[in-house]
C-alpha positions in Angstrom: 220.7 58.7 10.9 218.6 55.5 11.5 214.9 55.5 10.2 212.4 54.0 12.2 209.8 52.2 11.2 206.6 50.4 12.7 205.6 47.9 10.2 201.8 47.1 9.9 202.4 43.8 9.0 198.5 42.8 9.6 196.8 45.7 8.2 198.4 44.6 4.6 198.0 41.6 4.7 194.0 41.5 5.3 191.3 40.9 2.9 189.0 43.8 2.3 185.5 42.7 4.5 183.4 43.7 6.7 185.8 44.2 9.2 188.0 46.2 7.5 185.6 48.8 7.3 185.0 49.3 10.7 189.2 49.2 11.1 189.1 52.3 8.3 185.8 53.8 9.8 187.1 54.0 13.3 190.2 56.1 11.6 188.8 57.7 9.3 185.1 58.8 11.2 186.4 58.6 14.8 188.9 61.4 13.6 186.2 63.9 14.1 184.9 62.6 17.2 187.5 63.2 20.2 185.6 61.3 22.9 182.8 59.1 21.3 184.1 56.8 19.4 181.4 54.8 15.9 183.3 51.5 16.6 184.3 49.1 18.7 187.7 48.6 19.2 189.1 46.0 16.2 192.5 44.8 18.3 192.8 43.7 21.7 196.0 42.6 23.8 194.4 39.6 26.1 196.0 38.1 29.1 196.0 34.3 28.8 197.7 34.2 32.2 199.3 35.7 35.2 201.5 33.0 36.0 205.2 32.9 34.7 208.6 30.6 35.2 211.0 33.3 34.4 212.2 36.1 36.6 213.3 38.9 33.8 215.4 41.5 35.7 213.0 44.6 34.1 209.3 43.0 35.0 207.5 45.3 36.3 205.1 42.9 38.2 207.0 42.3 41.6 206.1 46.3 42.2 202.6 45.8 41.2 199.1 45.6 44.2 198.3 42.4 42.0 199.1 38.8 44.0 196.3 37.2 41.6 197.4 33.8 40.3 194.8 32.9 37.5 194.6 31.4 33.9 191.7 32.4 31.5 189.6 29.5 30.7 188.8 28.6 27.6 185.2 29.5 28.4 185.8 32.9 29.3 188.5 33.8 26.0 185.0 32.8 23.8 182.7 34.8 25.7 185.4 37.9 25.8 185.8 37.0 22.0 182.3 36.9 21.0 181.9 40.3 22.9 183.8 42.4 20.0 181.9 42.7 17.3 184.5 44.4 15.2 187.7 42.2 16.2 190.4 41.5 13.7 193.5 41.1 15.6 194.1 39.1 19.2 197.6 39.6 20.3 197.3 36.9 23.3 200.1 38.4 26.1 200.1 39.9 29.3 202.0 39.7 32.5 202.4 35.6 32.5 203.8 33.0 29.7 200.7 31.9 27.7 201.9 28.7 27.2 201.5 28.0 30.8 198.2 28.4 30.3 197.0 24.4 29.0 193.9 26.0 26.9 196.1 28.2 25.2 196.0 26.1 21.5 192.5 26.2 21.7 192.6 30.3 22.2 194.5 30.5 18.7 192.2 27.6 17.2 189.4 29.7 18.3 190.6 32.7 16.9 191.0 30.6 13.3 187.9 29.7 12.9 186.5 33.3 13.8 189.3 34.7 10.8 190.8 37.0 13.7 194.4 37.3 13.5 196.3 35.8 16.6 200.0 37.0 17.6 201.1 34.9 20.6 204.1 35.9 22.8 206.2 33.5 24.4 209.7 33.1 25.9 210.1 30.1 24.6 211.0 27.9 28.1 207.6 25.9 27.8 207.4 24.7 24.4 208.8 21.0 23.1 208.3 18.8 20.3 204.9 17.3 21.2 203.4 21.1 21.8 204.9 22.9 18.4 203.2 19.6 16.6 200.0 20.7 18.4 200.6 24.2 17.8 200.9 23.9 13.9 197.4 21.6 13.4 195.8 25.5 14.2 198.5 27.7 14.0 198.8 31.4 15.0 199.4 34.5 12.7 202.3 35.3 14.5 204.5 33.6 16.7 206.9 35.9 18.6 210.0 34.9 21.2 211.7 37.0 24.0 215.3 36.6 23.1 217.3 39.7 24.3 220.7 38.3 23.9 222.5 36.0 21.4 224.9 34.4 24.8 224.3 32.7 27.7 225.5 34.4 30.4 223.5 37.5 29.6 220.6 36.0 29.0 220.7 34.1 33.0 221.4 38.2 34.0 218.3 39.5 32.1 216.2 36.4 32.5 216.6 35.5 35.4 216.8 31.7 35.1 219.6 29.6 32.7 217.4 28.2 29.7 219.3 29.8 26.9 219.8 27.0 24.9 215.8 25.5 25.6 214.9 28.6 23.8 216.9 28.0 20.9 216.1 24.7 20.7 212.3 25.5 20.5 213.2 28.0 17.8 215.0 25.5 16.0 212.2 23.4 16.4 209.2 26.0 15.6 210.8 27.1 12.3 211.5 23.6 11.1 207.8 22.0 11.8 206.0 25.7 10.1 209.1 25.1 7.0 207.5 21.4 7.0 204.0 22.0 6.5 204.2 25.4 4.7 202.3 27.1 7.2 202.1 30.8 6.9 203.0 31.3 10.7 205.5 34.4 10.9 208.1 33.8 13.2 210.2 36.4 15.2 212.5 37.3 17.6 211.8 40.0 20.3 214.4 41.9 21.9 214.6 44.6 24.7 217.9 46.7 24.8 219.2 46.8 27.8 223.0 48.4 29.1 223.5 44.1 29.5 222.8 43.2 25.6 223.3 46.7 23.5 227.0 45.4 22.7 225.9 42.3 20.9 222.5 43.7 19.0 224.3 42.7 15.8 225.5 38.9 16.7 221.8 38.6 17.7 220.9 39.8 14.1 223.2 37.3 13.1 222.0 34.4 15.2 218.6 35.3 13.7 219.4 34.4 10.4 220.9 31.4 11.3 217.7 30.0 13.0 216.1 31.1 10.3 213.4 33.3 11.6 211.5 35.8 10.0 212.4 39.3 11.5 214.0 40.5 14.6 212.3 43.2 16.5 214.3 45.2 18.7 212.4 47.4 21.6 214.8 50.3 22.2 213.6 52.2 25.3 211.6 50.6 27.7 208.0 52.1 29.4 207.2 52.5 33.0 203.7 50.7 32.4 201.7 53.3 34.4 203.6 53.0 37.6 205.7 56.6 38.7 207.7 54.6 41.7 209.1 52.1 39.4 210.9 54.1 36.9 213.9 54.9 38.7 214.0 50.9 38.3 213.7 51.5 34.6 216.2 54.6 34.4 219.0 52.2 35.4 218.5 49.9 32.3 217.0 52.1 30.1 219.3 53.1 27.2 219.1 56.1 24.6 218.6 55.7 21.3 220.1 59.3 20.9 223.4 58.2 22.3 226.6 58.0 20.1 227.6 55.2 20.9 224.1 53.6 21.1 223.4 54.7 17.9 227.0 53.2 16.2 225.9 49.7 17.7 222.0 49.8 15.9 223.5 51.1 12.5 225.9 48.2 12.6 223.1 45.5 13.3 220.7 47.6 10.8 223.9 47.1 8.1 224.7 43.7 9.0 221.1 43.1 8.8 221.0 44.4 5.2 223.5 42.5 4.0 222.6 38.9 5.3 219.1 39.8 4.3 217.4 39.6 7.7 214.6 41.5 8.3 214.6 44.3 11.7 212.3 46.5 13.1 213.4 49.6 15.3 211.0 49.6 17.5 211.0 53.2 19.2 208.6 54.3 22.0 207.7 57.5 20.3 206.4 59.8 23.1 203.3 61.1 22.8 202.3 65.1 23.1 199.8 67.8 23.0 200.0 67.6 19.4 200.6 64.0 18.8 198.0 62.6 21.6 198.2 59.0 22.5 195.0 57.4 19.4 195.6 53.9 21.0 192.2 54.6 23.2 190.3 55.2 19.6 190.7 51.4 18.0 192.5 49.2 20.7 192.0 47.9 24.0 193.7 45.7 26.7 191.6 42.9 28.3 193.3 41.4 31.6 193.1 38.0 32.7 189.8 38.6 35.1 188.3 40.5 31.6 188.8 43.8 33.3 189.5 46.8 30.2 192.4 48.2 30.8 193.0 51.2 28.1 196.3 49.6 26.6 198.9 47.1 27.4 201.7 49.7 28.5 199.5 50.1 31.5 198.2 46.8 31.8 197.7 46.2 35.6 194.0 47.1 36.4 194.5 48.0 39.9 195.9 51.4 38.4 192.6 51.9 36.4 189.6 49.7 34.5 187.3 50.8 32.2 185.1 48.3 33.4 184.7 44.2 33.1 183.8 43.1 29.7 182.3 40.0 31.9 179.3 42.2 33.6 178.3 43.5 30.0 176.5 42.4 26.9 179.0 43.7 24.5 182.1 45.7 24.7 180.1 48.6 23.2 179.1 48.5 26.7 182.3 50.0 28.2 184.0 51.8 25.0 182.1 54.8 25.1 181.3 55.2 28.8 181.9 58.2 30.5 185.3 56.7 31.8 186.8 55.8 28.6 184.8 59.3 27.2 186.6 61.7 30.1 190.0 59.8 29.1 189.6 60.7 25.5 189.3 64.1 26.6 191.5 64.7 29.0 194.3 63.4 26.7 193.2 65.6 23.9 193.2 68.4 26.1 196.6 67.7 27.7 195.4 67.4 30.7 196.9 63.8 31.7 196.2 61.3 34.2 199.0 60.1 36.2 199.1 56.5 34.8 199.9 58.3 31.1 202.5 60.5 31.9 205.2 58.4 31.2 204.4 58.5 27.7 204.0 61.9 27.1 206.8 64.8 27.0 
């Protein structure tokens, strides 16, 4: 039987400051307060930008009420920045390709100098040689490509558009200029499982080690971020882990893994319950693109709910314990869920 595990790859790897004591506070102190939480949240998903070139066959955007078309300005990522007192960790993703967005290098070179931790998700269709050069004079903490498939043809099915070999490229590319300068960049490979790429999990393993990336992670079960009418949508991809035949292909990537010495997360979207409630609303946050709080990134579209705009207030201490984020807290504790957390809960 697989194991899965959710590395904390950040956690271990950051110095014990100031910082890191409001990370443990929040855990340890907000543990005995269900709704009012001592800290501000210390990691935020933040949307660099709505607008993407792709047209992945799972998005869940096209059955969104959000038309906006809008990049964050550089401007606006330091004022949301400077806004959280407590921040560690940026992961800088959203609904768009941040690398559409032309401020985007100075987001992570921002985050540098403030020593927050910056994961940037990409698909990998923007980048050339003249950007990764850029990229690497202020590099992020982690650098993380969509790559579902190890072939071609599947990825024009689940992508939407034929740039399969752009995006291996780029890897190429990225790895070799972070191998050049030593950088400390980690870069990995994403994956969604899908019915159109479960067969070849393993040669994507495989193709991993050959571009010489740091560790594949593999999403096994995707979320209906918030959104009941679109789930039949996601029923008819949606795989499970718990499945036979499923479960032969992940233990022969997990082996093939092991013994090429490539390194793979099992991502599993563990459901939440009355016992295990969802503790995501106790240390992180999601920020869209117009600065609205959304309460995490599986929901991510504000027109289902905002906790407020972190632009109309002083600080996000503002908005954290408010009595929308406070009745949240509560209702979740007390089972008692709201329609846009269902999905997550059994």
């Amino acid at each position: 039987m697989l194991k899965y595990f959710r590395k904390a790859k950040q956690l271990k790897t950051y110095e014990f400051n100031k910082r890191n004591i409001n990370l443990f506070g929040n855990i340890l102190i907000n543990r005995f307060s269900k709704t009012r939480m001592i800290f501000p949240p210390h990691r935020i998903d933040l949307e660099p930008t709505t607008r993407c070139n792709l047209n992945c066959f799972f998005c869940q955007v096209p059955g969104w009420n959000r038309s906006l078309i809008k990049d964050l300005s550089i401007v606006d990522f330091k004022s949301i920045i400077n806004k959280f007192p407590s921040l560690k960790s940026v992961k800088l993703q959203g609904m768009g390709e941040p690398f559409l967005n032309t401020e985007i290098l100075e987001m992570i070179d921002f985050c540098n100098q403030k020593g927050i931790y910056s994961t940037i998700y990409n698909n990998g269709t923007v980048l050339n040689e003249v950007i990764i050069k850029e990229l690497f004079k202020s590099p992020p903490s982690f650098l993380v490509f969509s790559l579902d498939t190890p072939g071609r043809e599947a990825y024009k099915v689940i992508r939407g558009k034929d740039m399969f070999e752009k995006v291996i490229e780029n890897i190429k590319l990225t790895v070799f200029e972070r191998n050049k300068i030593g950088s400390a960049t980690e870069i990995n490979i994403w994956c969604v499982l899908n019915k159109y790429n479960i067969m070849d999990v393993s040669n994507l393993v495989g193709l991993a080690k050959e571009l010489g990336v740091d560790n594949v992670g593999i999403q096994t079960k995707l979320t209906c971020f918030g959104k009941a009418e679109l789930k039949k949508k996601n029923d008819c991809i949606e795989i499970s882990i718990f499945d036979q035949e499923i479960m032969e292909y992940l233990d022969k990537a997990v082996e093939l893994a092991k013994n090429i010495n490539q390194n793979i997360d099992l991502y599993r979207d563990d459901y939440f319950s009355k016992s295990k409630p969802c503790n995501l609303i106790k240390h992180s946050t999601y920020v869209s693109v117009e600065g609205e709080i959304v309460p995490c990134c599986i929901i991510a579209d504000p027109s289902i709910v905002s906790m407020g705009n972190i632009h109309n207030v002083n600080s996000i201490n503002d908005i954290w314990n408010n009595k929308l984020y406070r009745n949240l807290r509560k209702n979740l504790y007390e089972n008692r869920l709201p329609s846009f957390c269902k999905n997550c809960y059994r």
